[in-house]
N, C-alpha and C positions, 0 to 999 in steps of 0.2 A: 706222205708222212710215214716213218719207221716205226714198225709196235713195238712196244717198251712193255721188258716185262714187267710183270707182278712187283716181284723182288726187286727189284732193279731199281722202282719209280718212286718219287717221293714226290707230295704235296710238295708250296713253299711252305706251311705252315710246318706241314712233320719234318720237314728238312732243318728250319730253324729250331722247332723243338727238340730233335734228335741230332744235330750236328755232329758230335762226334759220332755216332755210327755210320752215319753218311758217310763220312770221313774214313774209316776205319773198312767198311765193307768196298769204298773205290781204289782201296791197295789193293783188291782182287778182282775187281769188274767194274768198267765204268755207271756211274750211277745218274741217273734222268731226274729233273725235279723241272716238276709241271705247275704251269700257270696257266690259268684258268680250263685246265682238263687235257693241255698240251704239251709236248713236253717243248721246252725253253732253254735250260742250259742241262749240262753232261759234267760230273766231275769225276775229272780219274786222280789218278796218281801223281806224283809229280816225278817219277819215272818213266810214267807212260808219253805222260807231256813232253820230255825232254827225247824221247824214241819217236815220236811222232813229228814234232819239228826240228831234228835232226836235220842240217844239209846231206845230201847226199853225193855231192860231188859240184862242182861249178857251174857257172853260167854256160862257157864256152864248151864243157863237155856235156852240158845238155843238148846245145845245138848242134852239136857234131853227132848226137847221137839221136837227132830225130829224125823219123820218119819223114818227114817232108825236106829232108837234104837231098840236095839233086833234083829236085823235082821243079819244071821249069814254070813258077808263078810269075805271073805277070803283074809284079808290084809299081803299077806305076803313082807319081804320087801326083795329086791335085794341086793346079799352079792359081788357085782361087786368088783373089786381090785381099789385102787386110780389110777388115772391116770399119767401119768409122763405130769413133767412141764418143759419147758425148762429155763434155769439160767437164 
């Protein structure tokens, strides 16, 4: 588990009661709010969120650019029988 600062962390109860500064201080750093003394969910920005799940380029140029291209695995697949299902 990552430590969460100080400033950073909010109960759910201070989060509910303080909402907008919660809101207002995750336009400059994501903010933690903890449930039962752990932290649970992170709100950032809706800037931050749209930089972070950005694509970054395709499927096909993902696999053209991994490390394991070339590399000779032996994928072979299992020719197991279907299994029965009951009616």
């Amino acid at each position: 588990m990552l430590p969460v600062a100080k400033d950073t962390s909010w109960t759910v109860a201070g989060a509910k009661a303080r909402l907008s500064e919660v809101i207002e201080r995750a336009q400059s750093s994501p903010q933690t709010i903890t449930k039962n003394g752990k932290p649970s969910v992170v709100v950032v920005s809706a800037e931050e969120w749209q930089r972070k799940t950005a694509r970054k380029g395709t499927l096909a140029q993902f696999l053209l650019e991994s490390p394991l291209r070339g590399a000779d695995l032996d994928l072979e697949r299992q020719r197991d029988e279907p299994r029965d299902l009951p009616l």
